[in-house]
Each structure stands twice: as C-alpha cells, then as structure tokens.
N, C-alpha and C positions, 0 to 999 in steps of 0.2 A: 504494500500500500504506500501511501505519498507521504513521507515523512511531516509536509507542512498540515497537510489535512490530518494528521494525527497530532502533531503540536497544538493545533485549533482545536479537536475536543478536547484535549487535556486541560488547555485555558478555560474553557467553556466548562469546563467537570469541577474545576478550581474555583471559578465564579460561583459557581450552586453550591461547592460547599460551604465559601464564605456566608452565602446569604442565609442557608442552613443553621447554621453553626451563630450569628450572628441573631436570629430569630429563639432562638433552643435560649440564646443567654438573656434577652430581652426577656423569655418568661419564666426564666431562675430569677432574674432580678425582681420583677414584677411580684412573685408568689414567694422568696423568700427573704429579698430586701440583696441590698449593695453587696456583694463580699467587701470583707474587710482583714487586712490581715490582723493576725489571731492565731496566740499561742495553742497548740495542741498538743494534751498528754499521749506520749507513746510507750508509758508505761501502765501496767497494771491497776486498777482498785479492788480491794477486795470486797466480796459479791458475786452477786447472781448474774448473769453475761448475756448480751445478747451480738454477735458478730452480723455486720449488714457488708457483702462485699458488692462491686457490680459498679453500675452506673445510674440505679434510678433514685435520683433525690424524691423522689413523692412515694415510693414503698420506704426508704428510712424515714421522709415526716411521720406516711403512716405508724411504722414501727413506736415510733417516741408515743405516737397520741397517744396509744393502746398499752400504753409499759406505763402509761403518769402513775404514780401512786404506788405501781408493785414492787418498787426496789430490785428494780432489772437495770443495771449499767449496759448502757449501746454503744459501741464503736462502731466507727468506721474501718473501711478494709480498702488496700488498693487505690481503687479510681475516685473513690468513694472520702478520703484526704481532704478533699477542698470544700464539700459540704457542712465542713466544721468552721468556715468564714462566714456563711451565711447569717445574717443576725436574729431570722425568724428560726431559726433551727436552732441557737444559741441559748432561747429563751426554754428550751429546755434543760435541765440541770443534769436528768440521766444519758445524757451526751458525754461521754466523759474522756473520750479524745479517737486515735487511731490502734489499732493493733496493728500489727505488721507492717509487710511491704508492699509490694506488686504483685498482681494475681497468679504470676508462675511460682511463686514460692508456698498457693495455699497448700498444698499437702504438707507440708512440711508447720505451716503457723493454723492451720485447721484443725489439726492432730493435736499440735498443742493448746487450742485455745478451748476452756473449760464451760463451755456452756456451747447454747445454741450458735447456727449458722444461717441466714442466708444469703443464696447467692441471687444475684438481681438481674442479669444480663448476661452477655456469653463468652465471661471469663470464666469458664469451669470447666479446669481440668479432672480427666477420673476419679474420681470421689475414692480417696479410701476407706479400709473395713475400721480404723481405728473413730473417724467421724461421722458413718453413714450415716449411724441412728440418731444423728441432733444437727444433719443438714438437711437445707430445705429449698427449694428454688422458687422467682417468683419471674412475672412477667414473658422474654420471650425465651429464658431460658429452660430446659429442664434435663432431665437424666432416667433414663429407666432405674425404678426401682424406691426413689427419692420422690416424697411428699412434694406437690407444687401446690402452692397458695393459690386459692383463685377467689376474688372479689372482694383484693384489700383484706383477708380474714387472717392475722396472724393469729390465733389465739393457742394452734396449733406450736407454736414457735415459741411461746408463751409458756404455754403449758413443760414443754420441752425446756428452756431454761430453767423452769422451777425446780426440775428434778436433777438437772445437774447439778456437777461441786462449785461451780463458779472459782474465782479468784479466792484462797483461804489467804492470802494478804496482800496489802502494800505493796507494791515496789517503790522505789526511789522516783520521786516527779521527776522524769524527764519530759521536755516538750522542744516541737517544733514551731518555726514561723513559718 
C-alpha cells in the first residue's frame, strides 16, 4: 500500500484519539472534580481490604458508596493510581491509598494482598489458585470460573472481604505524589 495514505490514517487514528481521550477526561472532571496532586499511601493499614485494579473510576466510586460505614479499607491497583487525585473520591476516608504496581505484577501482589479483589477492565492476567476464591471481575472484563459483578452489585465482594484476614497491621506511611 502507499506509505503517504497510511501516514494519513495514522494522523487521522491520532486525531480520534485525542478527541476521545480528551472527552473521557472532561467527564472525570465533571463527575469527580479537578485532579489534584495528592499524597498517596502505598503502604498497608490494618483491616478489612478491598483491592479495585482496572480502569473504571465509576465501579471504584461504586465500590467506596457501598463499603461507607463497614470498615473495608479500598485501594487502588495499577491504572487505577490517579483516581486517588480526584477530590470527589477523596471525600471518602476508606480510600486509603494504592497497593502495588502495574497490572503484570498482579499475581505476584494479588496472592499477597489479604482480602478481596476486583479486576475492572482487561488487565487480567490468569488468575491464580492462591486468589481465585476473593477475585472478582466487573465491566468488560471477565475469566471463566470467576464471579462477574453485574448491575453495580458489589455486595458479593463485600461479603468476600468480611471473611478474609485483611491487613493484621500497620506498615510504615509511605506515600507517593
């Protein structure tokens, strides 16, 4: 094919994403206020757990409504980082920073993170046997075998953190900006 006419969709593929991408943050902004930078813990609290990895900010607001009150501490995971700037999400208190790092490392911080999981989107890799039974998927992700949430209902995920061990302590505050 004509290298200039494949330079031209590629420009043209770059324009939609921009405008995409540009639309997507107009209604983060809109629905959860400005980001601002803002320290985040990326150590432990001890407590009851719930891990959100993924990319949908409106299953972790869901998450938080649905945890007010039960003494479920909610981290983020991953992609999932910057939703801890947001100031409408802020206003929740059991936000209590990020676990881990980047979605290829969850086997390794899913195995060790003591309570519930879920995954939001389609970072998810093979689920191991060490977290099958307290992962859960939501949106357009899912896994044979593994719980999918459907209509915002986390209660399932809920229930599943209650019975876990959660964190039995403290780590040292570390945090990012």
């Amino acid at each position: 094919t004509d290298l200039n006419e494949m330079l031209a969709w590629s420009l043209k593929l770059g324009e939609i994403n921009i405008v995409a991408l540009a639309l997507l943050d107009a209604a983060h902004n809109e629905t959860f206020g400005t980001p601002e930078p803002t320290q985040v813990r990326t150590t432990p609290i001890k407590g009851k757990c719930i891990l959100v990895s993924g990319h949908d900010i409106k299953d972790l607001e869901e998450i938080l409504k649905q945890t007010v009150g039960k003494n479920i501490n909610v981290y983020t995971h991953g992609e999932l980082l910057p939703a801890n700037a947001y100031p409408k999400l802020k206003e929740y208190p059991h936000l209590v920073g990020n676990y881990g790092g980047a979605w290829q490392n969850q086997q390794t911080e899913f195995s060790a993170f003591p309570g519930a999981i879920v995954v939001t989107s389609n970072c998810l890799i093979e689920p191991q046997s060490a977290y099958q039974d307290r992962l859960f998927t939501a949106g357009p992700v899912g896994w044979s075998h593994i719980p999918h949430i459907e209509n915002d209902d986390f209660s399932a995920v809920i229930v599943s953190a209650e019975s876990c061990e959660g964190f039995t302590n403290d780590a040292p505050g570390n945090y990012i900006t």
